[in-house]
N, C-alpha and C positions, 0 to 999 in steps of 0.2 A: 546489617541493614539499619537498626536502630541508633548505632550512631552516626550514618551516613546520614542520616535524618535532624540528629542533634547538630551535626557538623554543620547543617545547610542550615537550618535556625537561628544556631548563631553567626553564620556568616552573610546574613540576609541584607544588613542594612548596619553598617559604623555606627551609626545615628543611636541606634537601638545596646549596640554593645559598650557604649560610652553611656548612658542611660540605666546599665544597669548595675555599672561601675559605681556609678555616682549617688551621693545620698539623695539625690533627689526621690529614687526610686522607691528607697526603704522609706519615707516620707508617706509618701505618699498611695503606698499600702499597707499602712500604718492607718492613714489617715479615713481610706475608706471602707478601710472593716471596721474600725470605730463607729465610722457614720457621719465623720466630721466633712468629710465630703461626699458627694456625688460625681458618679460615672459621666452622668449627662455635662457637665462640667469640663469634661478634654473632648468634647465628641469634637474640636478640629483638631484633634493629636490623635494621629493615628499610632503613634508610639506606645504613649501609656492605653490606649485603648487593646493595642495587642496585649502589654506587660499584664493589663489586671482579664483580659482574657483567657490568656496563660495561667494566670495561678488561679483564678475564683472560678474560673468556666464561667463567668459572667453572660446569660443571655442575652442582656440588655448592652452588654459589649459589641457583641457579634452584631447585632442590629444594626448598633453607630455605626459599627466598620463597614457594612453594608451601603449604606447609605454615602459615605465616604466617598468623592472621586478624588481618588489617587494613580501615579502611577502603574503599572502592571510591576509585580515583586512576584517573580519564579519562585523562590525559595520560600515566601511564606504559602505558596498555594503549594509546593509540592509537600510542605511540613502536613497541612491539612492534608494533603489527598493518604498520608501513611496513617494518618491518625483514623481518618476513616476508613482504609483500609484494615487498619486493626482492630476495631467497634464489632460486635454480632448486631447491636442493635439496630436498629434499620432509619430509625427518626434519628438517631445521632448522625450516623452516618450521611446519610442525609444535609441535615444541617451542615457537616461540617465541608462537604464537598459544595456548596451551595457557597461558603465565606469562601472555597477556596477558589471557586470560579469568578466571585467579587475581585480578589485580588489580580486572574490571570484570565478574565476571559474566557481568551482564543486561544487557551494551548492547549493543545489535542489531547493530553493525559486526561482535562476533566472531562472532557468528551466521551474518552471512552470508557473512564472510570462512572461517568455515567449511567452508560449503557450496560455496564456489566453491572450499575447495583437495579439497575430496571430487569435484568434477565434474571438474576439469582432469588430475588425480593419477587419477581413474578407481580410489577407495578407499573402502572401508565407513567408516573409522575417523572418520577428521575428521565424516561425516555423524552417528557415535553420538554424539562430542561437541557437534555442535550440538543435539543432543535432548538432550543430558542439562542445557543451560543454562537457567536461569530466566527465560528473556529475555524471554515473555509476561508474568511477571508485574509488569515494569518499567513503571512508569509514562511516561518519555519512550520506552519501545520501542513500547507499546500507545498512542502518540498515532504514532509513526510510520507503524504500522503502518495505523492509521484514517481520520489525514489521505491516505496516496497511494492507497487502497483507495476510499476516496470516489472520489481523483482519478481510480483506473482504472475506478472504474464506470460514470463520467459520460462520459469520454471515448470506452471502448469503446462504450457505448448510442449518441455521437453518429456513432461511424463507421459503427454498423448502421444507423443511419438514414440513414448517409449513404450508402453501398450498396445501401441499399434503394433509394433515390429514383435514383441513377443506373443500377441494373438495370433500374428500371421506366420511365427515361427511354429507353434502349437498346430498349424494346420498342415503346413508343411511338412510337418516333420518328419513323417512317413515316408513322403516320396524322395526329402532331398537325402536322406538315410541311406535309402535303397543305392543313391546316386553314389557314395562313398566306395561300392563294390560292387559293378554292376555287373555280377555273374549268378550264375547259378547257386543260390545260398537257402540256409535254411531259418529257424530261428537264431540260431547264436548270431549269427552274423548279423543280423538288424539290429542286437543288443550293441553288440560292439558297437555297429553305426549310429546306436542313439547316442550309448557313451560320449562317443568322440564329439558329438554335439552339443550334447550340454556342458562340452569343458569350459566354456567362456562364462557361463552361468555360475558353477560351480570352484572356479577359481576365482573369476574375479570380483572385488569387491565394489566395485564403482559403475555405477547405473551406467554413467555415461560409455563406457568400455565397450559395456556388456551390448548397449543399443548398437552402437559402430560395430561390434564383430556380427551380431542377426540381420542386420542392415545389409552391410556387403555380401553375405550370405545369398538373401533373399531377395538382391538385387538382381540376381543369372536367374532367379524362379520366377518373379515376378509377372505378371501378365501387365499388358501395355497400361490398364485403366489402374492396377493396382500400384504399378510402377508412378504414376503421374500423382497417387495420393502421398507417397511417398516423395515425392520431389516437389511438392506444396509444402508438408511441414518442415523439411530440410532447409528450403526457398525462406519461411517465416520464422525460422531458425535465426537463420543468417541475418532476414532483415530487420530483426529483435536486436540482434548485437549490435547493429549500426544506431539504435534509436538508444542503446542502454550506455554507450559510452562518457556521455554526460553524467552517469551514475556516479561515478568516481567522488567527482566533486560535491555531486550533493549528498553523498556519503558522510563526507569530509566535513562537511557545512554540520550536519544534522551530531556529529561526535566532535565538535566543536575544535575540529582541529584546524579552522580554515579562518583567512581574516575576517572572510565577509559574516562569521558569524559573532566576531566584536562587535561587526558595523548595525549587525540586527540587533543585539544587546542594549548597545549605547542608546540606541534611541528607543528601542522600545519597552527597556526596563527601567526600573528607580533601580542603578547600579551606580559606581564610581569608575567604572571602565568606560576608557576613553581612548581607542588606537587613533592611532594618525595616520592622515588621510596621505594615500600614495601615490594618487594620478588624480586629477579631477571629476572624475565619478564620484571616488569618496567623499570628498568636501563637503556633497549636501547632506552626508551624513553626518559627520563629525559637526557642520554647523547649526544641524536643529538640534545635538547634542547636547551643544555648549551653549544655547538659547536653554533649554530645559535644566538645567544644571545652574543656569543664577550667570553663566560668563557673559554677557550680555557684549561684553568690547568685542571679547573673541569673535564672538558670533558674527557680529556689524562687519569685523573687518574681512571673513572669510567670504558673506554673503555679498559685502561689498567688491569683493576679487573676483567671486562667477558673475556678480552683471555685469559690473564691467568688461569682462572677459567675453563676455557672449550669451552667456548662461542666462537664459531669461525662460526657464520653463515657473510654471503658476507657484510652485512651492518656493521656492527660491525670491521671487519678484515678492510675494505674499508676504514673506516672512521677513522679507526686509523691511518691508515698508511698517511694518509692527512696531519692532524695533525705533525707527522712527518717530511714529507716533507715541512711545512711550518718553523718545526725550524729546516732547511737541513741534515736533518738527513736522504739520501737519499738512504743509500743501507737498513736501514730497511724497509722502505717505500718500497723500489722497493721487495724487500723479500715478504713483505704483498702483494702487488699487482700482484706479481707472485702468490701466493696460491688463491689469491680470482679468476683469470684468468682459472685457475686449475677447482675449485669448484665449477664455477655456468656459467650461459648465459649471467649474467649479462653486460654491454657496458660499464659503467662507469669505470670499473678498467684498461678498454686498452685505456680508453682517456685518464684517471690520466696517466699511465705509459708513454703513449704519451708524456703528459705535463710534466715529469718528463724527458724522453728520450731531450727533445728540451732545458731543463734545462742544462743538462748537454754537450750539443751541438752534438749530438750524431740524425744526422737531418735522416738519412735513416732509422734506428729501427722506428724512433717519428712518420716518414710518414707511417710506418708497422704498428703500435698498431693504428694511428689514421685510416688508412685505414679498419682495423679489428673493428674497434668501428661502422664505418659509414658501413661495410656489416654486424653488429646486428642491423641497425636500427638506428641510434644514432649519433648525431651531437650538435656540441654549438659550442658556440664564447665566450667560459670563457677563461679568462686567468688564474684560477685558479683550482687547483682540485675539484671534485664537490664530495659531501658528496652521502648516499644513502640514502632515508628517508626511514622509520622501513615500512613493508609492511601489507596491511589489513588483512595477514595472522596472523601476531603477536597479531592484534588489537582483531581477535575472538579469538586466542587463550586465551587470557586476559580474555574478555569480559566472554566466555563461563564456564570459568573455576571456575565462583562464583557459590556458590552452588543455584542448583534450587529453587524455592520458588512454590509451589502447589497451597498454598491457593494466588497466584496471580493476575494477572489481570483477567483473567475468572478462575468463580467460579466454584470449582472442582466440586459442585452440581448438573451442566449441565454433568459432565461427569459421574457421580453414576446413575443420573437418563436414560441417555441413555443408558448405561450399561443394567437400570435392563428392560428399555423394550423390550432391543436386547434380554436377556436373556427370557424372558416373551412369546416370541413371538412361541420359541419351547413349550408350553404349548399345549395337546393337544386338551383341555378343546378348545368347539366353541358351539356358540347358535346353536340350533338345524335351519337346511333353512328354511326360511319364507314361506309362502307359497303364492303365486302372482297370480292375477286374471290373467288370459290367455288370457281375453280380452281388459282388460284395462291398466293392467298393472301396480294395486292398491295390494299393501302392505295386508293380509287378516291373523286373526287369526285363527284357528280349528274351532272356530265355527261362523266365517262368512263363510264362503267357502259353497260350494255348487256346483256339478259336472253335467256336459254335454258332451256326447259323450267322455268321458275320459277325458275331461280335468276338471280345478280345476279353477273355476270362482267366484268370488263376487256376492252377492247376489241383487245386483242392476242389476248389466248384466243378472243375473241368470233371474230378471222380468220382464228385458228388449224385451231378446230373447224370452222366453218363451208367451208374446204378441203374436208373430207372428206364424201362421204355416206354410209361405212358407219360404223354404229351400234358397231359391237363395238370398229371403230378409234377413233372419239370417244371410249369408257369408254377406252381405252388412252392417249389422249391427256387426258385429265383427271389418270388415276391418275398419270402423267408430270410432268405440271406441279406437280401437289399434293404429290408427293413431292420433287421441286428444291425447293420451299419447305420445306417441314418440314426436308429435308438443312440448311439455310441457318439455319433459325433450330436447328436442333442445332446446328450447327458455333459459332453464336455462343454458345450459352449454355455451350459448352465452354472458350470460350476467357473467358468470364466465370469461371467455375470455377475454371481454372487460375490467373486472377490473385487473386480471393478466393475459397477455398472456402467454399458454398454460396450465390457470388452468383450460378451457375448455374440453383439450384432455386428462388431467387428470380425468376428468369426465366423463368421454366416457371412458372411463379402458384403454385408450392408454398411459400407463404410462413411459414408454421410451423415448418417443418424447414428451411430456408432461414436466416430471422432465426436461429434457435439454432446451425447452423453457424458463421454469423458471428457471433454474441454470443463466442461460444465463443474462433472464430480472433481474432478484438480484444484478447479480455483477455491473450493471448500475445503476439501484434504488439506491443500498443501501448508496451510499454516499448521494444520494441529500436525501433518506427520514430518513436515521440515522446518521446524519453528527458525532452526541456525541460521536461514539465507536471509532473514530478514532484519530491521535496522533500530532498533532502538536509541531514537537522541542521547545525547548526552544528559544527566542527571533525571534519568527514566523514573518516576515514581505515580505508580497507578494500583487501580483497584486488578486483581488478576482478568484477564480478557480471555481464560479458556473456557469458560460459560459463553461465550459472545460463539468464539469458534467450535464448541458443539453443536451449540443449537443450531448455527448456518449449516453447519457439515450435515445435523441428524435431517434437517429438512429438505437439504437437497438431494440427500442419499434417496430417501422415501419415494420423492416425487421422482428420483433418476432411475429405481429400482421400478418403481409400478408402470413407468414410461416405457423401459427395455426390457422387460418381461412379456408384459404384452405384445410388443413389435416382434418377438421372438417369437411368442405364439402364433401370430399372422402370419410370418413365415415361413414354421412350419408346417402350417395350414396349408400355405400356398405349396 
């Protein structure tokens, strides 16, 4: 990892690896460890302010660099975020995630590298600076964030479902057992029939199997209310897949294997990548590129081809007219900055107009358009007109616009198979009801059964009571038996509990309050206990986030655990 770190430092910026080529370098830290110069002295070079921050740890460096508006550079915020990730000490790290958030903002690594040094350091401060970053309104942060949010949502629904079905397997299991051989049997033969039941458990190794064989199972047991919770999460199953198929691509985007993530690059890093634009989407890309990059002809002439062409949304019209007024061409310029003033809420065209109004000495209008800039919001101390960068609107329309792909990241076979036992579940086909000892509370076939006073008892209670002739001792011995039972199936729905909260009150038929428990406990789980489903961008370098993902799991477990224990107790009660 330590030279994937080296490798990104020095592949950050030409600029910098010809700089340390060159004598100038050795000069000039030569010259200010002598003393012969001063730091304060390049604070507009951000070059040698990196180089002598690099070798001196200069704090007075880090400061310049600070203060510095530059481009966004991935690579030198991700060099910081390893460097503080490899620090114990708290103020350095600190510091160094702070230069590196200068350099990148909005990308979600200092965010969360944030956050995980506020959990681990057990400090307010690191957490205010991750609230005070613009990280939402990044476009590669906001697909981050949407593709693993699908991922958690699909996953956590499939573990509730899959909870559901082996609570309700555990309940059943008794009576669909007995259904295996429905004669006159003793012990061994409910053994076999447990056997033969948990072979799907016991052989197979993939959840998802194991849910499909208990599923179809417990589809012929089901009762009509139980059957309908079961054909909800199968139902949101299904309609999970239809909403995750766009995953694909933004998969694809986020591991940079996709164009649209040159096109976020080009403009939004100090890089020298440059794709070319494929259909006219691209174009507004590649052209505030080549505006930002010094091409300035390029620029004119591409922005000149979308107005002409049609293309007249505010970035586009805005940015031309710049252009423009940089080679004084100032009544087109002012013509564009009137129609974009016209067409949108945007700020930036009554600063430009401003800056253009004080150009031409015309100081009362400049203080009108700059005062109209500053009531939308909107302020700078540029002396030059400012561009508009393309907006994350453009970046999904792009994005979205590739054709879908099915057989994608989830396999459309999770979604045919939910399908068919949504579909499955209006069957009106069901095992005929079991028949249950009235005193115990034991699972009985037609010919263990054996009747008392109207009810339908096991033939062990049946020789139990029939012992006795007094009456007051029989209720004694019934209230006996029914109680061992209910102790037993409490004691299991406790220890259901204990491994998932609320697959307890799932057990207990309390299936509302039950599934939301576990909805709940999932979306905490599922990162620390399936980290693999989820996406890490391309050139991933952060502070560790399994501090982030205990504390959310420990806290919700507590509050999930003290919630479905007590419901549990209430309804025992009842």
């Amino acid at each position: 990892m330590l030279a994937v770190a080296i490798l990104l430092f020095f592949q950050f910026d030409a600029r910098y690896e010809a700089f340390l080529q060159s004598p100038r370098s050795e000069a000039i830290f030569v010259g200010l460890t002598q003393g012969r110069y001063k730091i304060s002295e390049f604070a507009d070079d951000p070059i040698v302010l990196w180089y002598w921050r690099n070798s001196a740890h200069d704090a007075q460096a880090d400061s310049l660099l600070k203060q510095m508006h530059i481009r966004r550079n991935f690579h030198l915020s991700a060099v910081l975020r390893w460097e503080a990730k490899e620090v114990e000490d708290y103020e350095t790290a600190m510091s160094k995630l702070h230069l590196a958030s200068h350099f990148d903002s909005s990308t979600v690594e200092n965010f969360l590298s944030f956050l995980s040094l506020a959990v681990t350091s057990r400090k307010i401060d690191p957490l205010m600076s991750a609230l005070a970053l613009p990280v939402f309104t990044d476009f590669r942060s906001q697909i981050f964030f949407i593709a693993n949010g699908i991922i958690l949502v699909f996953v956590a629904l499939f573990m509730s479902g899959f909870v559901y079905v082996v609570s309700k397997t555990i309940h059943y299991l008794p009576m669909v057992s007995h259904r295996i051989d429905p004669q006159e049997h003793g012990r061994l033969k409910g053994i076999v029939g447990l056997v033969i039941l948990l072979f799907p458990a016991l052989v197979f190794r993939n959840l998802f199997l194991i849910f499909l064989c208990y599923a179809l199972l417990l589809l012929f047991t089901f009762s009509k209310r139980e059957r309908n919770w079961l054909r909800g999460i199968t139902m949101l199953m299904a309609v999970i897949f239809i909403f995750s198929l766009p995953l694909h691509d933004l998969i694809r985007f986020l591991e940079k294997q996709s164009k649209n993530y040159e096109l976020y690059e080009m403009v939004h890093y100090d890089t020298n990548i440059l794709a070319d634009s494929g259909n006219e989407e691209e174009r507004i890309f590649q052209a505030y590129a080549l505006k930002q990059r010094g091409d300035i002809e390029k620029a004119m002439s591409l922005y000149e081809e979308m107005y002409y062409a049609g293309r007249r949304e505010i970035a586009v019209v805005n940015n031309l007219a710049n252009i423009y007024f940089m080679y004084d061409e100032f009544a087109r310029a002012e013509t564009l900055y009137s129609y974009t003033m016209r067409a949108g809420e945007k700020a930036e065209p009554f600063f430009n107009m401003g800056l253009l109004k004080l150009r031409n000495l015309e100081y009362s209008e400049s203080s009108r358009y700059m005062s109209e800039a500053r009531d939308r919001g909107f302020s700078s101390s540029s002396t030059e007109p400012l561009d508009i960068m393309p907006s994350t609107r453009e970046y999904y329309r792009v994005l979205l616009s590739e054709k879908l792909n099915i057989f994608g990241t989830i396999n459309p076979i999770f979604f045919f198979s939910s399908l068919a036992i949504f579909m499955l579940t209006f069957l009106p086909f069901r095992f005929p009801s079991p028949f249950y000892c009235k005193t115990c509370g034991r699972a009985i076939c037609s010919k263990c059964q054996e009747e008392s006073e109207g009810d339908v008892i096991c033939k062990q209670c049946f020789t139990r009571l029939k012992t006795t002739e007094n009456v007051e001792m029989e209720q004694l011995m019934r209230m006996s038996f029914g109680k061992r039972r209910r102790r037993m199936k409490t004691t299991i729905a406790y220890l259901l509990n204990i491994i998932v909260p609320g697959a307890g009150l799932i057990y207990m038929n309390r299936n509302f309050s039950g599934l939301c428990v576990v909805y709940i406990v999932m979306l905490a789980y599922t990162p620390l206990l399936l980290p693999q489903f989820f996406v890490r961008p391309a050139g991933w370098v952060s502070l560790p986030l399994s501090s982030i993902f205990v504390s959310i799991a420990v806290v919700v477990a507590l509050l999930a655990y003290v919630y479905s224990f007590l419901a549990m107790r209430g309804s025992r009660g009842n």
